[in-house]
C-alpha positions in Angstrom: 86.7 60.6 178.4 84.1 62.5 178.6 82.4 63.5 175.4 80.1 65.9 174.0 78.5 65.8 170.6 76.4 69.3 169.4 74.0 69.1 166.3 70.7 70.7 165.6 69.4 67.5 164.4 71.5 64.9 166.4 72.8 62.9 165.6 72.7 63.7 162.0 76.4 62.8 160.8 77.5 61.1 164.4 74.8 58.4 164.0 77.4 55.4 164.0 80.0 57.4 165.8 78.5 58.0 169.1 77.1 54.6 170.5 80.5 53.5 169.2 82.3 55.8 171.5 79.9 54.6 174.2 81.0 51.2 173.5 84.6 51.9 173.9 84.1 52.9 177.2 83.7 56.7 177.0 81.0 59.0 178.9 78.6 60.6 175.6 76.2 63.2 175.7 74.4 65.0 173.1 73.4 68.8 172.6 70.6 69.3 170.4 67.6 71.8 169.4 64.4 70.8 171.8 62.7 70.5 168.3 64.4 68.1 167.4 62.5 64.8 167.5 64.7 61.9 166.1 65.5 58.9 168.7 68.9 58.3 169.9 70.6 55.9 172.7 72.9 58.9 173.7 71.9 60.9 177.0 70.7 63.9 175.7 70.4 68.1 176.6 68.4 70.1 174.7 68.8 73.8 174.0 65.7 76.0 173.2 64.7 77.1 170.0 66.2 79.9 168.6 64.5 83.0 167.8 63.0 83.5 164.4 65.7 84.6 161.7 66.4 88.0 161.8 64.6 90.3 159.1 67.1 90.9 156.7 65.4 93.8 155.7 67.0 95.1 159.0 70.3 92.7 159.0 71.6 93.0 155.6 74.8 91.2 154.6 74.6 90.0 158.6 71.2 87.9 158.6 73.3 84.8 158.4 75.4 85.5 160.9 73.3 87.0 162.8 71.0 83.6 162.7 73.9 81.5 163.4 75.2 83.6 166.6 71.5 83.7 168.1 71.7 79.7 167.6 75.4 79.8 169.1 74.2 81.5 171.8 70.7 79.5 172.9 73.5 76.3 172.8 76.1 78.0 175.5 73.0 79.1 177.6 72.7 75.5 177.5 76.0 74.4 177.9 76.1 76.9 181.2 73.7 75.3 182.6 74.7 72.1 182.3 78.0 73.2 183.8 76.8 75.1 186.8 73.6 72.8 187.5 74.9 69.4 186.6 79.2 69.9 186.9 79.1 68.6 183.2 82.7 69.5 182.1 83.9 67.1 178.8 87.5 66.6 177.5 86.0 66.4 173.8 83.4 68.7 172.5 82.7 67.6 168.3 79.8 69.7 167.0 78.9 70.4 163.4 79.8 74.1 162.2 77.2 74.7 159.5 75.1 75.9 162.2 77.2 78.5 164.4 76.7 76.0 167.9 80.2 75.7 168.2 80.8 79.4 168.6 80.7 80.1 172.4 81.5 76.7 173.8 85.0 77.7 174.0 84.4 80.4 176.9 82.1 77.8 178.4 84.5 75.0 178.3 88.1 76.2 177.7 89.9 73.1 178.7 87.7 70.9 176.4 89.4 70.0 172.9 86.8 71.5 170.5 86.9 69.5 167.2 84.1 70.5 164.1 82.3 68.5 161.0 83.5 70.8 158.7 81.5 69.8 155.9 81.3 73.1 152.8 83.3 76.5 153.0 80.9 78.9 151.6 82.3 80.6 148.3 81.0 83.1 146.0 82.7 81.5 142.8 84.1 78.1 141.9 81.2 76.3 143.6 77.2 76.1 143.8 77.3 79.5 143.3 76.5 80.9 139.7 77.3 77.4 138.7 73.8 76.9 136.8 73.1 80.3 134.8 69.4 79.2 134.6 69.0 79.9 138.8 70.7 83.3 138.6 74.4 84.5 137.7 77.2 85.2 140.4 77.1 89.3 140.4 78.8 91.7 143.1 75.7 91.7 145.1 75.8 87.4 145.4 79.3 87.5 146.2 79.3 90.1 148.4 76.3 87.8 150.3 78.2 85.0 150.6 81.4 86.3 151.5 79.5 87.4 154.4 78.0 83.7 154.9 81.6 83.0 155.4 81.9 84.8 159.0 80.7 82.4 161.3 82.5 79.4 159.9 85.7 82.0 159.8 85.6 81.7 163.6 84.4 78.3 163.7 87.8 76.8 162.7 89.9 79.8 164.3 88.8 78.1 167.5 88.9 74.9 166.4 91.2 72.3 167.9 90.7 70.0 164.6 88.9 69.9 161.9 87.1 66.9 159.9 85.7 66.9 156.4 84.0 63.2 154.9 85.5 64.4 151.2 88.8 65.9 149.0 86.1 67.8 147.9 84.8 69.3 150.6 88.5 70.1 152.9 89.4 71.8 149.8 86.9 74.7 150.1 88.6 75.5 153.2 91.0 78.5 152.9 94.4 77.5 152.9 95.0 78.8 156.2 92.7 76.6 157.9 93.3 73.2 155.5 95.8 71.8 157.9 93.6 71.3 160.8 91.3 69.2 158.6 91.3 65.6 158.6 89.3 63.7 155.5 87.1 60.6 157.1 84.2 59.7 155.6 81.2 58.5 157.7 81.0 55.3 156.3 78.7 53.3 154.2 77.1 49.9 155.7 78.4 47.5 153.0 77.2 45.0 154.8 73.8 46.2 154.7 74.2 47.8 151.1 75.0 44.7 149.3 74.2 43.2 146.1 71.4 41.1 146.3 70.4 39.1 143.0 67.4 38.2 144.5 65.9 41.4 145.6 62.7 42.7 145.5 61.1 45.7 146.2 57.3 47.3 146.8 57.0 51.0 146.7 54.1 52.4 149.0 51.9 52.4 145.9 52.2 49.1 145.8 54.1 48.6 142.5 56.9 45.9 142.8 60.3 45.5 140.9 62.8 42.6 141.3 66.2 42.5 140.3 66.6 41.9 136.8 63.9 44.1 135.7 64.7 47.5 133.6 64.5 50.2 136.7 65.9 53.8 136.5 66.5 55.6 139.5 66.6 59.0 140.7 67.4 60.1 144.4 67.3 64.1 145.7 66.3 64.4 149.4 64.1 67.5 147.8 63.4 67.2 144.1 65.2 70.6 143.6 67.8 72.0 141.2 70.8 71.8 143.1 71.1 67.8 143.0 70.3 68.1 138.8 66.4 67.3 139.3 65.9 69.9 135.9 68.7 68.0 133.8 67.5 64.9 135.0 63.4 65.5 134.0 64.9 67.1 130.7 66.2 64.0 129.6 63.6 61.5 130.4 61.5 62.0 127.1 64.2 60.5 125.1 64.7 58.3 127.6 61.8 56.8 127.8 61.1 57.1 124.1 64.2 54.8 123.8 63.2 52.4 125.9 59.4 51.6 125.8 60.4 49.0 128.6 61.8 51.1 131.2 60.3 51.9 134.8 61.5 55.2 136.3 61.4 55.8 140.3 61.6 59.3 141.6 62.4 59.3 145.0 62.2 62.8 147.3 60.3 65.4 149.0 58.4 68.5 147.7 60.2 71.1 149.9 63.6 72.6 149.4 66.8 71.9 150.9 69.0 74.2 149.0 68.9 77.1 146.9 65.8 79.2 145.8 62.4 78.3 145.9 60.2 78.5 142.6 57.2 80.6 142.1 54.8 81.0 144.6 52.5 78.0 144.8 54.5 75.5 143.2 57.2 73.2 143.7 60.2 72.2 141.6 58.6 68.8 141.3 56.3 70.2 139.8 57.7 72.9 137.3 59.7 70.5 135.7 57.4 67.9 135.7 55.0 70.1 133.6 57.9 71.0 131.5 58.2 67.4 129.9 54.9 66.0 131.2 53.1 65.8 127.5 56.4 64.0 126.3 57.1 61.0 129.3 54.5 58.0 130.0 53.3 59.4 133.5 52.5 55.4 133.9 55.9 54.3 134.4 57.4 57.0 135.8 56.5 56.7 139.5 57.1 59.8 142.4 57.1 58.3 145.6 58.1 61.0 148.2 60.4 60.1 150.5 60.5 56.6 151.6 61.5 54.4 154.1 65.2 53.4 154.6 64.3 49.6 153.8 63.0 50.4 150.2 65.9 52.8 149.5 68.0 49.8 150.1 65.9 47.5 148.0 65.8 50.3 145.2 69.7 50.3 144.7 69.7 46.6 144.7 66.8 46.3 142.2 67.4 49.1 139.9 69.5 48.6 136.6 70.4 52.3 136.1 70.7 55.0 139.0 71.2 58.6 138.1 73.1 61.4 140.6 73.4 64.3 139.5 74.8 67.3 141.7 76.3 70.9 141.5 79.5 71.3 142.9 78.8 70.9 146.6 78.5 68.6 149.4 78.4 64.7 148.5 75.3 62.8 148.9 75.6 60.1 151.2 72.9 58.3 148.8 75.5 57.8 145.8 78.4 55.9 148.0 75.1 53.4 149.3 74.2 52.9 145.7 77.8 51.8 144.5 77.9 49.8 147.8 74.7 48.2 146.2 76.3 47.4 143.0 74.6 49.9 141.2 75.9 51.5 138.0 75.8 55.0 138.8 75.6 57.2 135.7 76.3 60.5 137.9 77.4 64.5 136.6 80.4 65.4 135.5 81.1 67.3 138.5 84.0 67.9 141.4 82.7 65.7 144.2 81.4 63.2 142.1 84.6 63.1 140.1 86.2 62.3 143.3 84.8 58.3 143.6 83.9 57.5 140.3 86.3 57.2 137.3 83.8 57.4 133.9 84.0 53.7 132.3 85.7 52.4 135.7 83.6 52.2 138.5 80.8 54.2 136.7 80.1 56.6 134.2 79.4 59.7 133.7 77.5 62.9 131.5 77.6 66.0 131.2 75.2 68.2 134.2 74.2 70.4 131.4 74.0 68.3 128.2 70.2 66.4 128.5 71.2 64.8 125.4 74.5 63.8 126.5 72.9 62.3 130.1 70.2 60.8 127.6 72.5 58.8 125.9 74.6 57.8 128.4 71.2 56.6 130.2 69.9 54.4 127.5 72.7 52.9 127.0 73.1 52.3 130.4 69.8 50.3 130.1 70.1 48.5 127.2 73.2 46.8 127.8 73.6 45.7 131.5 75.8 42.8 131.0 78.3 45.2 129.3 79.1 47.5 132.5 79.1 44.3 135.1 82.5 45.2 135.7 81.5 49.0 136.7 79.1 47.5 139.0 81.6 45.5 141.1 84.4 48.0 140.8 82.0 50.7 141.9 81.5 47.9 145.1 85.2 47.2 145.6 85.8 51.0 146.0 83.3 51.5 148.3 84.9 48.4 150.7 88.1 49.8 150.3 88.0 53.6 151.4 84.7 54.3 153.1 83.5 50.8 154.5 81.7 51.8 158.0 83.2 48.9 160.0 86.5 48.2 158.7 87.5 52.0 157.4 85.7 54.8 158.4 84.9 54.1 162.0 88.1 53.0 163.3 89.6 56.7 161.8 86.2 58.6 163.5 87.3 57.0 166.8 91.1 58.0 166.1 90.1 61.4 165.7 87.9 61.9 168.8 90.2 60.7 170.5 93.3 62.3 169.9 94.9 59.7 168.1 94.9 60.8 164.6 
């Protein structure tokens, strides 16, 4: 078949799934932003920028929609081209919904079987939304905003063929209407890659090394932001750290924002809520390292003794499946999509996402008895092999999908 994959920052989510596709035979190509700069095998088409986002001062309740169309519409431009200049017709077209590209490929392409990653139905309650009272409460006005988020991915499963979510979570956002056409596949974690190693060792770009064995707490957001419990997760370090003199802490993420609100101007949530504790922590062994490279991550959730995820109720991070695939004891939040993989006491444990002193606890303790939650690291392992193994689980079901088997 022929097959055509669509995703701002491709290949984002279809990483593994693509060159497998190619392997088996099928003809792949890619749509993506022309700003888009990561490397791929895939024979790819780029679409030009889209326009600035519209001033929502003029817009309203329709910026985001507005945005996603204007997007939608640079990728058909695209897509006609590609048709009229290069006879490009595909049987599949799987794109990612989040972004509105989807939207027009159907009057472009209307014999192609559209499938889309649906991966979070916006919602004005239940959700991220009003879920921390600190970052704002859900009023009228919020809810009457995100209702109108909801538009573009409204028409992005009415024209949808099928439907695929990586979580229980995150297919049950979807309206009831639209829950049928979703099949739940993970992407998959590399288990073979993300394996316990009691040998491993790992130097972070400041040079500082750990080795397995050694007291490390670990902390992962892409951003250091609110949304993935940065706040809850500073707020608890003092006692933390006050508890055990030994510990090393490693911060890993950026300074930007990936969701949410931004702070005041001029700073960063790094650093608000580092200021918050910083008089009460031992800046010496707590160590920020940006992001890093995919090697140390891996070395990180082999070496550390403790890692921490914490998240509002919203889209899993990849980064908590690749630490129990590591053999890491996760202490994660007591939240929906966490609650989904780990079982508190049985594959990991968990705290409270509001309670510091409850995630305190439940942290120290963490550390200072590793022998005693052995048996959460391997389950946490044994879970991962079972349901969202890459080789053996997850990929097999992708290729199902594409390809109209499942």
């Amino acid at each position: 078949m022929k097959i055509l994959f669509v995703h701002q920052n491709f290949p984002g989510q279809f990483l593994h799934l693509a060159p497998a596709l190619v392997e088996r035979g099928h003809e792949v190509t890619a749509l993506t932003d022309e700003s888009n700069t990561r490397k791929s095998p895939i024979t790819t088409f780029r679409y030009r920028k889209p326009e600035p986002r519209p001033d929502p001062a003029v817009a309203r309740l329709g910026t985001t929609y507005a945005e996603m169309t204007n997007r939608a519409h640079r990728a058909a431009r695209a897509a006609v081209v590609l048709r009229d200049q290069h006879g490009y017709e595909p049987d599949v077209i799987f794109g990612h919904g989040g972004w509105g590209e989807t939207l027009f490929l159907r009057e472009v392409w209307p014999d192609a079987r559209l499938l889309v990653y649906a991966e979070l139905y916006f919602a004005p309650r239940g959700l991220d939304v009003g879920f921390d009272p600190e970052f704002g409460k859900a009023g009228d006005g919020k809810a009457f905003s995100v209702v109108a988020r909801q538009g573009h991915q409204a028409l992005m499963m009415t024209q949808a063929d099928a439907a695929l979510s990586p979580t229980e979570f995150q297919a049950d956002t979807f309206p009831d209407i639209f829950r049928d056409k979703i099949s739940i596949i993970h992407d998959g974690i590399d288990t073979a890659r993300l394996a316990p190693n009691p040998l491993a060792s790992v130097t972070l770009p400041s040079g500082v090394r750990f080795d397995a064995g050694d007291e490390v707490l670990t902390f992962i957001n892409r951003n250091l932001e609110p949304y993935r419990g940065y706040h809850s997760f500073m707020r608890a370090l003092p006692a933390v750290m006050r508890a055990r003199p030994n510990a090393q802490v490693v911060i890993i993420g950026g300074d930007d924002v990936s969701y949410g609100a931004r702070p005041s101007e001029g700073m960063t949530w790094k650093e608000v809520f580092l200021d918050e504790v910083r008089d009460r922590i031992d800046l010496n062994r707590v160590h920020f390292t940006g992001k890093v490279p995919y090697a140390v991550f891996v070395g990180l959730m082999q070496v550390t003794r403790v890692h921490c995820y914490l998240t509002v109720p919203f889209v899993l991070s990849w980064s908590m499946l690749e630490a129990m695939s590591a053999g890491a004891l996760v202490v994660g939040s007591r939240t929906a999509p966490v609650e989904e993989l780990i079982t508190d006491g049985v594959n990991g444990r968990l705290a409270d996402f509001f309670d510091t002193d409850n995630l305190a606890e439940t942290l120290v303790d963490s550390l200072a008895r590793p022998e005693a939650f052995e048996a959460l690291r391997q389950e946490a392992r044994a879970h991962i092999i079972e349901n969202y193994d890459l080789q053996n689980i997850c990929l097999p079901r992708l290729i199902a999908f594409v390809e109209g088997r499942l």
